[in-house]
C-alpha positions in Angstrom: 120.7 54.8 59.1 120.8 51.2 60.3 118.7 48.7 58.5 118.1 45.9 60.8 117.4 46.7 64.3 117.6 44.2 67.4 115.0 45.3 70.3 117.0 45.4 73.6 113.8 47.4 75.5 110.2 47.5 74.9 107.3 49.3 76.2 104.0 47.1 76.0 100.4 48.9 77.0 97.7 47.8 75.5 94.0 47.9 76.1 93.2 45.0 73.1 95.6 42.4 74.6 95.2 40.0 71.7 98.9 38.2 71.4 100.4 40.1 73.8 101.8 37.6 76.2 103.1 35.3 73.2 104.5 38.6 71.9 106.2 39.5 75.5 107.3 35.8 76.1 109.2 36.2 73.0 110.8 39.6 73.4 111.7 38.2 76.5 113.5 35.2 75.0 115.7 37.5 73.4 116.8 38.9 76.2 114.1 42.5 75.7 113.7 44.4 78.7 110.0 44.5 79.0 108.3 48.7 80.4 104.6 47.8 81.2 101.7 49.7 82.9 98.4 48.4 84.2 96.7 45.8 83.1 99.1 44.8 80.7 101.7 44.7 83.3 99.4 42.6 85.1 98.6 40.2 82.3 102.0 39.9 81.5 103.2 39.2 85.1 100.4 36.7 85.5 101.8 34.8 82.5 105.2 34.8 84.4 107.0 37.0 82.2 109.1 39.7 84.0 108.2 43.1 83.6 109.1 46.5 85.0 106.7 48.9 85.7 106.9 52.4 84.0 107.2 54.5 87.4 110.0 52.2 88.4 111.6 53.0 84.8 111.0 56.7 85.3 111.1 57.1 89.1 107.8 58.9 88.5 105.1 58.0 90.3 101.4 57.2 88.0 99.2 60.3 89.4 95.9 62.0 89.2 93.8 58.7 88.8 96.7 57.3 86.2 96.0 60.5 83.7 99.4 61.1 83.5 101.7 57.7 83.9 104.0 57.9 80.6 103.7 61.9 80.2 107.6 61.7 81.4 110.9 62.5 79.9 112.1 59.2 81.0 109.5 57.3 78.3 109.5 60.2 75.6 113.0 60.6 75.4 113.7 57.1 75.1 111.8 57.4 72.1 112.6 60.3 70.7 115.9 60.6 70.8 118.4 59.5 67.8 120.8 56.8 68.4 122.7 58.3 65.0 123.6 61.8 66.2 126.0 61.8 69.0 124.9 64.5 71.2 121.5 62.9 71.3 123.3 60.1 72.8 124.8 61.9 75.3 122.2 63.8 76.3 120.2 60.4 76.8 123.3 59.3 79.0 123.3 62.6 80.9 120.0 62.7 81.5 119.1 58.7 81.8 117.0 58.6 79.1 117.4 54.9 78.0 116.5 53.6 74.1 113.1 52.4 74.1 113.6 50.1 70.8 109.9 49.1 70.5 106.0 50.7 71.0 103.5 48.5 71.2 100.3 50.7 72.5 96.7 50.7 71.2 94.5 53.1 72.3 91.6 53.5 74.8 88.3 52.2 73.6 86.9 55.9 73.1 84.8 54.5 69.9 84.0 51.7 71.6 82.3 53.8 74.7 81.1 55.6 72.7 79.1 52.9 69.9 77.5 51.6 73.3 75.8 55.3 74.4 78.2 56.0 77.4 77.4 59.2 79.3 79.6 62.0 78.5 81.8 62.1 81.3 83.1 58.1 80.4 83.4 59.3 77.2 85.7 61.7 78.0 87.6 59.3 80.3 88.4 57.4 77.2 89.7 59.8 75.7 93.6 58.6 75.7 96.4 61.5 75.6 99.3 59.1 76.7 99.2 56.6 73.9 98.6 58.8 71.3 101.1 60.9 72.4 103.6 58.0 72.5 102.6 56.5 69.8 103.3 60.1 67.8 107.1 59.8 69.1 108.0 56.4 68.2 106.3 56.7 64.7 108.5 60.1 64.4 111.4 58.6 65.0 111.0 55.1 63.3 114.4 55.0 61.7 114.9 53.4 65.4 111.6 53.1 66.9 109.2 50.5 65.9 105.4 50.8 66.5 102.6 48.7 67.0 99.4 50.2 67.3 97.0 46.8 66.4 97.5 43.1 67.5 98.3 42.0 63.5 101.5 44.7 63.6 103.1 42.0 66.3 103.2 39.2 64.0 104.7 41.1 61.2 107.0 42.2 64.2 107.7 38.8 65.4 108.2 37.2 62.0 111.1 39.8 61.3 112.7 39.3 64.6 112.7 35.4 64.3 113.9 35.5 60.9 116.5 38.5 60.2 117.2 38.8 64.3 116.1 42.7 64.1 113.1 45.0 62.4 113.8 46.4 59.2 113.7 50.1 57.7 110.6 49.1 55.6 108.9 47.4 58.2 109.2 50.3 60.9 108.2 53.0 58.3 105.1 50.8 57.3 103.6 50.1 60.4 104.8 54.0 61.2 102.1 55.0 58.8 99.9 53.0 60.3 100.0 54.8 63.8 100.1 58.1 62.4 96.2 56.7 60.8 95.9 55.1 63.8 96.1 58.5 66.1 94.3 60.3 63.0 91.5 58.4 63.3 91.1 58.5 66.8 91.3 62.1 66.9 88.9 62.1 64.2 86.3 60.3 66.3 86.7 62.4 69.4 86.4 66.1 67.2 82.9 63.9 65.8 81.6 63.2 68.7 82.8 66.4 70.4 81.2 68.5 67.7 77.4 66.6 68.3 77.7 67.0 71.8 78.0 70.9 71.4 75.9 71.1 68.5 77.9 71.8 65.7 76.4 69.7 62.7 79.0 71.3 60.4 81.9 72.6 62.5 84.9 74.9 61.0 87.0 71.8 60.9 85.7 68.6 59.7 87.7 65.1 60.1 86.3 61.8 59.3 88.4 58.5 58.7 88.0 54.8 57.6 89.3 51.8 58.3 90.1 50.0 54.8 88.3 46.4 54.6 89.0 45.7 51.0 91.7 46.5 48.5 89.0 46.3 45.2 90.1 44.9 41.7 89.7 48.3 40.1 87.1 51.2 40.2 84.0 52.0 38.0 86.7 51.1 35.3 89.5 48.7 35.0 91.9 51.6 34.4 91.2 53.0 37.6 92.1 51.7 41.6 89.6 51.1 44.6 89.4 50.1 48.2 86.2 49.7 50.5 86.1 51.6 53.6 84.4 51.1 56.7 83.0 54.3 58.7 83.3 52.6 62.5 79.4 53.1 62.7 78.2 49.8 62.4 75.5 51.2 60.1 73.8 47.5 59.0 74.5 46.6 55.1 77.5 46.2 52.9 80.0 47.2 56.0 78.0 44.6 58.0 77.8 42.3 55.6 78.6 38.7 55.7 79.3 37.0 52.1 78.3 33.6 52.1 79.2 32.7 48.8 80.3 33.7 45.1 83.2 36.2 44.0 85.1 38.8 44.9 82.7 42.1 45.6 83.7 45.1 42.3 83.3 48.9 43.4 80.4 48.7 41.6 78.9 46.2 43.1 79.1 47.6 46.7 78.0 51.0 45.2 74.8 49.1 43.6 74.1 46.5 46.3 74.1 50.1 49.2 71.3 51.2 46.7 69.1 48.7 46.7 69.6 47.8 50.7 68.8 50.8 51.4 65.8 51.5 49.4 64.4 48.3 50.5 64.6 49.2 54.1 62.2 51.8 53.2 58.5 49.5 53.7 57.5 47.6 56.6 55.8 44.8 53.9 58.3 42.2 52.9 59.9 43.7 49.7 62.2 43.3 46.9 64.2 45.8 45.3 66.2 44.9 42.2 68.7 47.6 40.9 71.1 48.1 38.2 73.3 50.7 37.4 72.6 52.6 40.9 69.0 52.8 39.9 65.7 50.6 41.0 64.3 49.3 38.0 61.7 47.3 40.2 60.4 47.6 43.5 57.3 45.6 45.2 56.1 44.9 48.3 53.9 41.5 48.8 52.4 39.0 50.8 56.2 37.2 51.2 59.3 37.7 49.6 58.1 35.5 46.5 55.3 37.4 45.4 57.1 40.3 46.1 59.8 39.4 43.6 57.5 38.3 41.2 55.8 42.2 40.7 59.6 43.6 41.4 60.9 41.3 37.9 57.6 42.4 36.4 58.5 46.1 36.0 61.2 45.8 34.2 62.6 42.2 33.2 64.7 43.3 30.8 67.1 45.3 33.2 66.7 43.2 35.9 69.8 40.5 34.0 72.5 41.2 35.5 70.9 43.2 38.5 71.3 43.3 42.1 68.2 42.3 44.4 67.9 43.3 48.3 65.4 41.8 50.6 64.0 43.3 53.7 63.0 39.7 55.2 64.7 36.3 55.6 65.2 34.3 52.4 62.9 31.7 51.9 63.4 29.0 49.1 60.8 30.4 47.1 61.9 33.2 46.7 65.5 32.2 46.3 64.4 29.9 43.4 62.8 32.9 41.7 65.8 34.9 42.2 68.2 32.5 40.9 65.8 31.5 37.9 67.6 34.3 36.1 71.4 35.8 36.4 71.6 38.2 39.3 75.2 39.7 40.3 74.5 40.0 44.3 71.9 39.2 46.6 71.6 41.3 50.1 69.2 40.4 52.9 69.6 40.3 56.8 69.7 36.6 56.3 68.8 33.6 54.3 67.2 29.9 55.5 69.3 26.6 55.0 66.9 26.3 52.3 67.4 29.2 50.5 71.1 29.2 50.8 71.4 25.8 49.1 69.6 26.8 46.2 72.0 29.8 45.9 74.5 27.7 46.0 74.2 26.2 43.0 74.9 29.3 41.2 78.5 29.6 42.5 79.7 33.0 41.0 76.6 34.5 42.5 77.5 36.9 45.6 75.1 36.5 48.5 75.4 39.2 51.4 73.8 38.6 54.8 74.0 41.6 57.1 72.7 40.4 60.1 69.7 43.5 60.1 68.1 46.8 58.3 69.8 50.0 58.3 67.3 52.5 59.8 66.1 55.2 56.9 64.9 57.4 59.8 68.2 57.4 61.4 70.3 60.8 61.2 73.5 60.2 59.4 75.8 62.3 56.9 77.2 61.6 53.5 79.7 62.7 51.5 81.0 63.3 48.0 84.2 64.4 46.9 84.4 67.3 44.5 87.8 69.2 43.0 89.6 70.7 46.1 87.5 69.9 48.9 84.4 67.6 49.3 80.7 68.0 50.0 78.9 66.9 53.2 75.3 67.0 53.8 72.9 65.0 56.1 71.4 61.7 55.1 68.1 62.4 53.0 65.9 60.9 55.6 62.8 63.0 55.2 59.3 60.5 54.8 56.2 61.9 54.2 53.0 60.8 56.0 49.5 60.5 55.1 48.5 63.3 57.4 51.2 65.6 56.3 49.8 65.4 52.2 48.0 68.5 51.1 45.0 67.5 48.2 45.1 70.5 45.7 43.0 69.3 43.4 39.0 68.5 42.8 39.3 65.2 43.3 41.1 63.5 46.3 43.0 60.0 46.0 41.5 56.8 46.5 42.4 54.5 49.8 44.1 52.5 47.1 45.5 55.3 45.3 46.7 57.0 48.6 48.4 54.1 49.4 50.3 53.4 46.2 51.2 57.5 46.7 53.1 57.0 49.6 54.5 53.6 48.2 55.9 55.7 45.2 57.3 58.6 46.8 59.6 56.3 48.7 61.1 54.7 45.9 61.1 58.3 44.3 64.0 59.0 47.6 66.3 56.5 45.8 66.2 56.8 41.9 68.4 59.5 40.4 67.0 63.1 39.6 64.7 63.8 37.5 62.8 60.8 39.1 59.3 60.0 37.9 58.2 56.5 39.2 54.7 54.9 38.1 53.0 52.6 40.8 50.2 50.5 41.0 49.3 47.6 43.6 52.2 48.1 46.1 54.5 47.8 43.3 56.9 50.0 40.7 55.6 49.5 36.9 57.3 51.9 35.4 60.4 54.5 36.2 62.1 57.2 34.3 65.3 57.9 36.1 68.0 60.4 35.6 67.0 62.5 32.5 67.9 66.4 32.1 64.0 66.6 31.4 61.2 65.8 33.7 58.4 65.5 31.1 61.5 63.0 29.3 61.7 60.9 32.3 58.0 60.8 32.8 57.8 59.4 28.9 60.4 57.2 29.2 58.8 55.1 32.7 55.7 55.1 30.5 57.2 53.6 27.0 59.2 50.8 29.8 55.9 50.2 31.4 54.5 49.2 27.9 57.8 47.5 26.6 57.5 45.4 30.1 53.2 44.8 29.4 54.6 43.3 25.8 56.9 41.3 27.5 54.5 39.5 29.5 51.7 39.1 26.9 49.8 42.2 27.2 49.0 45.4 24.9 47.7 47.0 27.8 50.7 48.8 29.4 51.3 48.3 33.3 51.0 52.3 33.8 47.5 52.2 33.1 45.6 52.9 36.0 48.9 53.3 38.3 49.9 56.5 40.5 52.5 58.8 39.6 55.5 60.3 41.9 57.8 63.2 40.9 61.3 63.6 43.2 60.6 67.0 42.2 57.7 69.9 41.4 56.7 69.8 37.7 57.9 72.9 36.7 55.3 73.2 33.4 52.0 70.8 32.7 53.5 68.8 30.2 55.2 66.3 32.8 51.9 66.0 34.4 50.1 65.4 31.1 52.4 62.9 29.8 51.6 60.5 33.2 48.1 61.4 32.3 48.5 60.0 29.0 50.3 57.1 30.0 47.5 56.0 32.3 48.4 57.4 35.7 45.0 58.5 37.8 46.6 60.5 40.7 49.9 62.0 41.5 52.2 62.7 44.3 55.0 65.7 44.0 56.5 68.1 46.3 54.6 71.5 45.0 56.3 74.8 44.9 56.6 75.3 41.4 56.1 79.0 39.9 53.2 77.1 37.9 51.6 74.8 40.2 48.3 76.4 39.4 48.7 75.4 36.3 49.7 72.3 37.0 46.7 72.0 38.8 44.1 73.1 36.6 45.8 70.0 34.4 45.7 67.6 37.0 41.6 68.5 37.1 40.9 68.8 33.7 42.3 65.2 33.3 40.6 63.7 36.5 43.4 63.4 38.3 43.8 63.6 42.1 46.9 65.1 43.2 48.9 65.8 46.4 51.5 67.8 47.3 54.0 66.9 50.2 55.9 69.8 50.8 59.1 68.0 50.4 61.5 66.7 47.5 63.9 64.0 47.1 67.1 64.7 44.3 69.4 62.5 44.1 72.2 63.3 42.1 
């Protein structure tokens, strides 16, 4: 097998012409014999580099609407065959099958069409079959063949060639991973979008692919490796993110910051959420982004050090100075004011993230998680419960005030890890139990943080008292619902359907309480 490999013929057909005429001009210099289709052809002609069409190469005409124009032996044989066994090379000569020495094809813009809501049939059109197909070929054989499927592979290409006067084993089995991803995720695409249009939301064969945007310094822990992927759907936050300023991004601080950009997108009010550990430890909505940060930090100061805060508005400068007033890891928002990015600024290692807009929580989506042998996929959790949609169960029904603060509640309940019990009051989180293996344990644990953060602040009275209550889940005895009593709640909001909701109930009544049930729960594991 031959290390270094000259390119006496190429094949150029590219829909993303990026570098392509510098690329041609200088496969031309070396005396390349340039196979072009199209547009490309076209391009390259204009540029005044000599080119020979395809059909002319194969003395196949391009038919049925250009559908099939490289589907020939003339093209796949070129590729395929092996210039190191002999009878190859005869059978190339017998059959004038010339060496194609280089690929450079990327594909039809079938993501592309699709992103922008094309009707089905241009959909299909985009579907490309050629390239893929020659794409496959070269990559197969790439002990001869090199292929470039994206404009940054033909700079690696033309760096070899001026330096070492050929393409080298390394390179060509490289960039022939590449294309095998390349067609991979294409394919993975198309059997996506295929399934939605027929109405399979889990069909027998599931493909999905990313595109990797970061090689990370390690994983949850040093001892273990990481890369951030992007899903080709645009969806607005980390994978739209713009970072202004401060260091590198860790796994866990894209897992945090996705957290907390997405609970904020929950309320229409201009809100802060400030996370840590994967968890909101507070949440606020307020008149601006200031005030809103100021009842967010209130809930739990201590946990916010070190935190990560998302915005749902446009960074002002007061609320930047609050937020930079103590140490924060990352900042998200769709954007931040000249104002507000200079006083960032001054805290240099601090990462701030502008993603240019709000992901939709109503939006249909699905998620994954990988598991031993296979992996888990479900649809996005994005279930919201309405005023109209509450059932009161008890004696006594909520408040205006208390109604709102329900609703306020059971969103952030969507986002904190199960068992969930989240204490509100004024638009605002003041206490939350997240994650325990007990319910009435995570409802006495928001409740002992909502008086640790009252003593913080000056206060004996603790910030539960006279708050609402959400649950992610049904209580499944009384004693869940009578610690929150204890700890000052006045109404609660849960999902109903326990075995011992009449019980639950007669609790909730005997303690004043007004309660609601919504029919629908929110784990999150």
């Amino acid at each position: 097998m031959t290390d270094r490999l000259p390119i006496r013929r190429a094949l150029l057909s590219v829909s993303d012409k990026t570098g392509i005429v510098d690329f041609a001009r200088m496969l031309a210099g070396m005396g390349a014999e340039i196979l072009s289709t199209g547009g490309t052809a076209q391009a390259l002609r204009a540029a005044g580099i000599a080119v020979k069409d395809v059909s002319e190469h194969s003395g196949f005409p391009e038919v049925l609407d250009g559908r099939v124009k490289t589907l020939v032996p003339q093209v796949h044989g070129g590729l395929l065959g092996r210039r190191d066994l002999s009878a190859h090379l005869q059978q190339m000569e017998q059959h004038g099958l010339a060496p194609i020495d280089l690929l450079a094809v990327n594909l039809y813009p079938f993501e592309a069409t699709v992103a922008k809501g094309a009707e089905f049939d241009d959909c299909i059109e985009n579907i490309d079959i050629g390239g893929p197909a020659m794409i496959r070929s070269a990559a197969k054989n790439h002990a001869h063949v090199v292929v470039c499927t994206e404009p940054l592979h033909l700079l690696r290409v033309t760096e070899e060639l001026a330096t070492q006067g050929g393409t080298s084993l390394a390179l060509r089995r490289e960039l022939a991973a590449a294309a095998y991803a390349r067609t991979a995720s294409y394919d993975a695409a198309i059997s996506t979008w295929f399934a939605g249009q027929v109405a399979q939301e889990f069909p027998p064969r599931l493909a999905f692919a990313g595109h990797l945007a970061q090689t990370l310094r390690y994983g949850e822990n040093p001892h273990q490796r990481a890369g951030f992927y992007l899903d080709g759907t645009g969806r607005p936050g980390i994978a739209t993110a713009r970072q202004a300023q401060g260091k590198e991004l860790s796994f866990n601080n894209l897992n945090d910051t996705d957290a907390a950009f997405e609970c904020v997108a929950e309320f229409e009010r201009p809100a802060i959420v400030i996370v840590k550990h994967a968890n909101p430890c507070g949440v606020a909505e307020g008149e601006d982004l200031a005030a809103a940060w100021d009842a967010a930090l209130r809930c739990d100061p201590v946990s916010a050090f070190g935190g990560i805060v998302a915005a749902n508005r446009v960074l002002d400068a007061a609320a930047a100075e609050r937020i930079s007033a103590i140490f924060t890891e990352v900042v998200i928002a769709p954007d931040a004011d000249e104002a507000a990015r200079a006083i960032f600024a001054r805290k240099k290692n601090l990462r701030l993230l502008l993603t240019g807009g709000l992901p939709d929580p109503a939006l249909p989506g699905m998620v994954f998680r990988s598991v031993g042998g296979g992996f888990l996929a479900q649809s996005r959790d994005a279930g919201r419960v309405t005023e109209g949609a509450l059932k009161v169960v008890t004696q006594r029904a909520p408040t205006a005030q208390e109604m709102a603060d329900l609703l306020f509640a059971f969103r952030v309940c969507k986002h904190v890890k199960s068992n969930a019990i989240i204490y509100a009051k004024g638009g605002a989180t003041v206490g939350i139990g997240a994650g325990q293996m007990s319910r009435v344990d995570s409802a006495r644990i928001a409740a002992w943080k909502s008086a640790e953060a009252a003593r913080a602040s000056g206060s004996d009275t603790p910030l539960a008292q006279g708050s609402v209550v959400a649950s992610d889940a049904f209580f499944p005895f009384a004693d869940g619902l009578e610690a929150a009593a204890a700890a000052g709640a006045t109404a609660v909001i849960q999902p109903g359907g326990s075995m011992r909701d009449n019980e639950v109930i007669a609790a909730a009544d005997a303690a004043g309480l007004a309660m609601v049930f919504t029919g629908m729960r929110h784990f999150r594991h």
